[in-house]
C-alpha positions as CSV (number, residue, x, y, z in Angstrom):
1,X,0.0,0.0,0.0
2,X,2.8,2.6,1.1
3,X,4.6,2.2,-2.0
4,X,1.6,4.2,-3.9
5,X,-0.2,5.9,-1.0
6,X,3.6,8.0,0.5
7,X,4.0,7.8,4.0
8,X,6.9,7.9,5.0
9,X,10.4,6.1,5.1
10,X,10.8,2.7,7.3
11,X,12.7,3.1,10.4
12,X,15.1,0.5,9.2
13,X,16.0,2.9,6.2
14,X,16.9,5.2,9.5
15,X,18.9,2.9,11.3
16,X,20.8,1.3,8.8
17,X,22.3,4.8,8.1
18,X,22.7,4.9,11.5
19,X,24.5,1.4,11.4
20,X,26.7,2.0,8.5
21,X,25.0,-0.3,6.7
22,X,24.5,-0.6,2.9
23,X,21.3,-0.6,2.1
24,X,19.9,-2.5,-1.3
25,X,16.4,-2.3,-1.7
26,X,13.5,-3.8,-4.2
27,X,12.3,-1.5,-7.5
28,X,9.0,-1.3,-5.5
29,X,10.7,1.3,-3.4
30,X,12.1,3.3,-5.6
31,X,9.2,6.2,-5.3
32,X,9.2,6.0,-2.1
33,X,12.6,7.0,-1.3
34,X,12.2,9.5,-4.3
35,X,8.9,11.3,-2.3
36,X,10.7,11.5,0.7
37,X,13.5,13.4,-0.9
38,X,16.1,11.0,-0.9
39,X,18.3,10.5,-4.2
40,X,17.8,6.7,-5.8
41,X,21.0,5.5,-7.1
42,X,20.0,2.7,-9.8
43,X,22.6,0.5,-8.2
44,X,20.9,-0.1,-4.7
45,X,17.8,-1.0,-6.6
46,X,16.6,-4.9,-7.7
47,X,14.0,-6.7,-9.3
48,X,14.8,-10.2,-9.0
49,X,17.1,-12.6,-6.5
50,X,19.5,-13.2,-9.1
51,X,20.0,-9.3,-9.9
52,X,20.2,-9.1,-5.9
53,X,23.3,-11.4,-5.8
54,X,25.0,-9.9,-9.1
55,X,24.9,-6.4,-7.1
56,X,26.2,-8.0,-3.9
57,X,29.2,-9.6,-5.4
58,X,29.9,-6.7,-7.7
59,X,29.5,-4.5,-5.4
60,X,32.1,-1.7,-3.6
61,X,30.9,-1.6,-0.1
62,X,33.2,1.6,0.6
63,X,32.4,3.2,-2.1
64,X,28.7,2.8,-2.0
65,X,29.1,3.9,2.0
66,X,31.3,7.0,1.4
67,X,30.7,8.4,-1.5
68,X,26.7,7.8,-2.4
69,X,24.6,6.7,0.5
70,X,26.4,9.1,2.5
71,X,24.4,11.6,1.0
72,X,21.1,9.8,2.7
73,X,23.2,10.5,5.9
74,X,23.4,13.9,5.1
75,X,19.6,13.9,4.6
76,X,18.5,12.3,7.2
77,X,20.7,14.5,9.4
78,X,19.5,17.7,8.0
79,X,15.7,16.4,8.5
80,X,16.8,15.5,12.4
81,X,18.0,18.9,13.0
82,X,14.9,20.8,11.3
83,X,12.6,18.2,13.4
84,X,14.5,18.8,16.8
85,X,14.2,22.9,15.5
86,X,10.4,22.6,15.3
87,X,9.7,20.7,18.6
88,X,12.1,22.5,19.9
89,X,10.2,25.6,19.2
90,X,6.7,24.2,19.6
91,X,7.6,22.7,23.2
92,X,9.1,26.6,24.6
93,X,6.3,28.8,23.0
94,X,3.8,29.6,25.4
């Protein structure tokens, strides 16, 4: 349902950025990630099983960690911050 009706990003999306970890996911997520304002790299995305393993075992774990999904870390960070701002202000306001 999410993947046509937006919501919002899984909390594992969060804590795997959190973790360090590379994150792969299926096509069916691509708009998703897309609506929340995330950029989606054409390598982290699959359609079958045997595509998934061809990505693993070609894949540059650093690379994809440093220099691309670092950028979701970025993200995500920037979207903490403004979230802490907001409650921050709504919490103090009188």
């Amino acid at each position: 349902y999410t993947h046509k009706h937006f919501n919002f990003l899984a909390n594992r999306f969060y804590e795997s950025l959190m973790c360090n970890v590379v994150q792969l996911f299926d096509e069916s997520c691509r708009k998703t990630l897309e609506q929340a304002g995330y950029p989606a790299f054409d390598t982290y995305f699959v359609n079958s099983k045997a595509e998934l393993e061809d990505k693993v075992n070609a894949l540059d774990f650093a690379t994809a960690l440093h220099e691309q999904q670092s950028a979701w870390h970025r993200l995500a960070s920037l979207e903490k911050r403004e979230v802490v701002e907001c409650l921050s202000v709504l919490l103090t306001s009188n």
